[in-house]
N, C-alpha and C positions, 0 to 999 in steps of 0.2 A: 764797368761797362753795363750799360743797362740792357735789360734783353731783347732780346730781336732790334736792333740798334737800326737795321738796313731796312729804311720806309723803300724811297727809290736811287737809282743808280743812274746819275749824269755825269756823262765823261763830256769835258771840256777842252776842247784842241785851241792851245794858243798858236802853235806853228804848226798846222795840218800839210800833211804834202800826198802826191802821187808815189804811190811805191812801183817800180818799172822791174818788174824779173825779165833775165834772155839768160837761158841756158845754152849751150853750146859742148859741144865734145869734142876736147882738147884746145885748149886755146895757147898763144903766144905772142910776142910783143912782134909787132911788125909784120903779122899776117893778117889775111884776109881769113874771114869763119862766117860759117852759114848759123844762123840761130835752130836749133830744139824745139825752144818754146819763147812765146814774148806772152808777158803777162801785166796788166797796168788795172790799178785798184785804186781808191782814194783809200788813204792812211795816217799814219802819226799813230804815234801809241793808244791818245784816248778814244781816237776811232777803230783800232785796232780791239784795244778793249772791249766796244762796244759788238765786233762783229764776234767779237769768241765768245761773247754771254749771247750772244745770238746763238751761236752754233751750239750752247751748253743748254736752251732752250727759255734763257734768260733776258726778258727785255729792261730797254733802256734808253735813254735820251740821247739819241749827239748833238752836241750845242757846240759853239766854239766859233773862227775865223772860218771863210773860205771865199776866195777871190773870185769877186763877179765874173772875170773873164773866162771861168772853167766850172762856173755854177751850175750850166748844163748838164756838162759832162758829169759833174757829182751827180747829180738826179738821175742819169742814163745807168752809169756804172754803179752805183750803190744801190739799185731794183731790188736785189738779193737780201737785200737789208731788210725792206720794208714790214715783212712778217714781224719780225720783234724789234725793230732798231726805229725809235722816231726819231726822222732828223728836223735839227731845230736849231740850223746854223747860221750867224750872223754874217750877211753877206756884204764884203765889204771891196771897196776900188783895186784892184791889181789882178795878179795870177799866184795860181798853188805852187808851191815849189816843189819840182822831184827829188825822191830818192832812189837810186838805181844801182840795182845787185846783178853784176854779173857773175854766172855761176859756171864754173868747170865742170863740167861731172865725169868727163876723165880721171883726173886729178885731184876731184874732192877738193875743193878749194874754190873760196869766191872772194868779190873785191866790192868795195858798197865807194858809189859816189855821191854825193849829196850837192843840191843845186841852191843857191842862196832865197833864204824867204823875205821877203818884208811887209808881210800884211800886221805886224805889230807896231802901233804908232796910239797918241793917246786919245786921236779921236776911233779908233778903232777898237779900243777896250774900254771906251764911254760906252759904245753903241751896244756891245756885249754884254756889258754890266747890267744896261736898260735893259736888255731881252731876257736876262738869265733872272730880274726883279716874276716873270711873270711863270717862273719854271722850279726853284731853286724852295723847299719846303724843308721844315723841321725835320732831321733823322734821314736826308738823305744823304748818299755819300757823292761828293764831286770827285770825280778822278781830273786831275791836271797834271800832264805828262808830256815829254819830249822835250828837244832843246827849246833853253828860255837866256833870251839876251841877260847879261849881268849891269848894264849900262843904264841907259836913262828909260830905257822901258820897260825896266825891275820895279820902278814904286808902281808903277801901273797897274801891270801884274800882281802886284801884291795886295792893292787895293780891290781887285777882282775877289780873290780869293781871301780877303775880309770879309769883303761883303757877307760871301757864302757862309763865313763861319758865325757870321754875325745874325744870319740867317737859323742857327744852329745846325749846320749839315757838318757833317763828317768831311775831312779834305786827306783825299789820297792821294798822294805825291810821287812822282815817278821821273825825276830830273835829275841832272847830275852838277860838279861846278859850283861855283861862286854863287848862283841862281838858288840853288839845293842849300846851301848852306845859309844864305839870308835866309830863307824861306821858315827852316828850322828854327833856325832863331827870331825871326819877326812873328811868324803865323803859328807855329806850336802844329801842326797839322798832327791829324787822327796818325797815318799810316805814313811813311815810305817804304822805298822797293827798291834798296843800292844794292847793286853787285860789290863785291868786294874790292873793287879797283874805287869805286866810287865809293862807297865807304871811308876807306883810307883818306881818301881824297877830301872828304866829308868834314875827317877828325883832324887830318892834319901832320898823318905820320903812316907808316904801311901797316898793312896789318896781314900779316900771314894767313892764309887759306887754310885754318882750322878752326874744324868746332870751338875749340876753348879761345881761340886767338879772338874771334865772330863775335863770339856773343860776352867775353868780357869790354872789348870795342864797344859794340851796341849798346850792354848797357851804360853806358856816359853817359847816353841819348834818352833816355827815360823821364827825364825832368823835362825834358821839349816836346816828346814824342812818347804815344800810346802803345803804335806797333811796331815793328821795323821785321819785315820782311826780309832778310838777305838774300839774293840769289846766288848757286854758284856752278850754274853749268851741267853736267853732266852728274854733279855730286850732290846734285838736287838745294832743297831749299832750308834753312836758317830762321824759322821764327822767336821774338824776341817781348816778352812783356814786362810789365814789371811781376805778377805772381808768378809766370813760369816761361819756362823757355823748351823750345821742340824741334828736330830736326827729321828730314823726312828726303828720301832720297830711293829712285827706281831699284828694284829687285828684280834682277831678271833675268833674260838671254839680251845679250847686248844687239842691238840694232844697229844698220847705219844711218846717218845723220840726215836726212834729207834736209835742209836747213836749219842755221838757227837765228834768221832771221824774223821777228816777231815773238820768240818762244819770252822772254820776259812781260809782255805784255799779256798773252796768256796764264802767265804764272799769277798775277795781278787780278785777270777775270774770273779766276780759279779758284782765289782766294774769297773773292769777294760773293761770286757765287756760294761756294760753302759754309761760306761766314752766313750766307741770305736766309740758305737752307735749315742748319741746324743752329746756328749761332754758336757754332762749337770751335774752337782756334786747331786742338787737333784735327779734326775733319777740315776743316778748312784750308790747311796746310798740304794734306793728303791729296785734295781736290786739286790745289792752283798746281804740286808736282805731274800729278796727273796729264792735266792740261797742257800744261809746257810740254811735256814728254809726248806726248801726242802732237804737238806742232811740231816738236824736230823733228818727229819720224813721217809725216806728211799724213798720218792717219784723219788727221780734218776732212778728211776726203770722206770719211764715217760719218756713221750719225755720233755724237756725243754719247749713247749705250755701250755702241757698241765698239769704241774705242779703251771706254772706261776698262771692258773686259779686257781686252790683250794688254793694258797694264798692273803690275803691283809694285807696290813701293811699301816701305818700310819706316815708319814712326817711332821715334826714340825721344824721350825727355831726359833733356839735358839739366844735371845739378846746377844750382847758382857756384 
C-alpha cells in the first residue's frame, strides 16, 4: 500500500432510503401505543458513512441515487450535513424507499421493516456514472454500500464501480449476497466490511465466531481483496491483511445498548477516518471500534473528542 493512500472519501448510495425510528414503551401485537420519539433522516450505509465522518470532523462527498419525488426533503433534512458532507446526488424519476425501526425500550428489543426501492434501472446508473466522471479522482476511496439487486442490475452496478477503479480510487465494499460475492470476484475491491454471517455466506460454508475460525476464512480472500474488515458485534472488530492480522474489541464497564442500528456503518467511517489520519491499520481498527461503540451506546449525541474518551478498547495482533 502506498502511503497516505486516502486523497478523498466518496460514498456512493446505489439504494439510499429514509431511515424512520419511533420508540415507544412496551409494545405488543394487537395494541394501540403512543410513540416516545419519531425520528426520520435520509440514509443507506454510504450516506450513513458520510454523516459519521461528518460527526468524526471528517469531510466527504455524497454522490449516489435519490428520487426526484423526495429531493426536497433530502435538502431540508440533510442541513446538518452541510458543514462537512457535500452532497452531490444524481437525481433521478421515483421516490426513496424507507427503512423503519421500531424500538421497545421496555423490552430492549426492536423490529426493522424495509419498504421496496427501485430507483436502480440502466438508465439511472448511466446518469450516475456521467456525474461521478466529474468527482471520482486518483487515490480516492468510493464507499458502495447497502443492499444491491443480484439480477439484471448487477452488470450495471458493476460497471459503476469499474469505472471508479479504472479511475484508480480505492473501492470500499459494504454488501452482502450474491451482489457481494460477484463484486469480489469481478471488481477485486480495496476493502470489505462482512459480519460474520455474511462472511460465511461470502465463502460458502459457516464459519464460527472466532478469532482463529475469522481470520483463517478471510484469508482465502487475499488474492481478490486487500482488506477485509470483519465486524462482530459487541466483540468488536477483525482486521485482515496479507502482512498482518489484528483484533480490537471494547474494554470496559459494559453499557447498554441504545441501538445497533447504523453501528456497522460507523465501524466503516472509523476505519477509513484512521486510515486518513495516520495511515496506520492498527489505529485504524481502534478508531472504526471506537466509533461503532459510540453509536450503540447513543453517545453521537457528543462531539467525536469527547466520546473517544469514555471509550477503550484493546488491540491484539493475531499470528498467521
Amino acid at each position: 500500500m502506498k502511503k497516505n493512500p486516502i486523497n478523498d472519501i466518496i460514498t456512493i448510495a446505489l439504494n439510499p432510503c429514509w431511515d424512520v425510528t419511533c420508540q415507544a414503551n412496551g409494545l405488543e401485537w394487537g395494541r394501540h401505543a403512543s410513540l416516545d420519539s419519531y425520528h426520520i433522516q435520509p440514509a443507506g450505509k454510504p450516506l450513513n458513512v458520510s454523516r459519521a465522518l461528518g460527526w468524526m470532523t471528517r469531510r466527504s462527498t455524497a454522490a449516489g441515487l435519490w428520487g426526484q419525488d423526495d429531493y426536497r426533503q433530502l435538502v431540508e433534512h440533510a442541513a446538518d450535513l452541510k458543514k462537512r458532507v457535500k452532497l452531490a446526488m444524481t437525481v433521478v424519476p421515483g421516490s426513496t424507499r424507507q427503512n423503519i425501526t421500531v424500538i421497545d425500550t421496555e423490552k430492549n428489543r426492536e423490529m426493522h421493516l424495509r419498504s421496496p426501492g427501485g430507483l436502480i434501472n440502466p438508465k439511472s446508473l448511466k446518469a450516475l456514472q456521467s456525474d461521478l466522471k466529474k468527482r471520482v479522482k486518483s487515490e480516492c476511496v468510493c464507499v458502495f454500500g447497502g443492499s444491491m439487486p443480484a439480477g439484471d442490475d448487477l452488470p450495471g452496478i458493476l460497471s459503476v464501480m469499474d469505472f471508479c477503479r479504472e479511475k484508480d480510487a480505492y473501492l470500499a465494499v459494504d454488501t452482502s449476497g450474491p451482489a457481494l460475492k460477484q463484486i469480489v470476484e469481478d471488481i477485486q475491491p480495496w476493502l470489505i466490511t462482512p459480519n460474520v454471517d455474511e462472511l460465511s455466506e461470502l465463502l460458502g460454508r459457516e464459519i464460527g465466531d472466532t478469532s482463529k475460525s475469522i481470520v483463517t476464512a478471510a484469508r482465502e480472500l487475499l488474492d481478490l481483496v486487500e482488506i477485509i474488515l470483519v465486524s462482530r458485534g459487541e466483540k468488536g472488530a477483525i482486521l485482515v491483511t496479507e502482512e498482518k492480522t489484528w483484533q480490537c474489541r471494547y474494554d470496559g464497564r459494559e453499557r447498554a445498548v441504545r441501538s445497533t442500528v447504523g453501528c456497522g456503518d460507523y465501524l466503516l467511517a472509523g476505519f477509513l477516518h484512521g486510515l486518513k489520519q495516520k495511515d496506520h491499520f492498527p489505529y485504524a481498527l481502534q478508531t472504526a471500534v471506537t466509533t461503532a461503540t459510540a453509536k450503540a451506546w447513543g453517545l453521537t449525541e457528543l462531539s467525536w473528542s469527547r466520546a473517544q474518551r469514555k471509550i477503550k478498547t484493546t488491540l491484539q495482533e493475531i499470528a498467521p
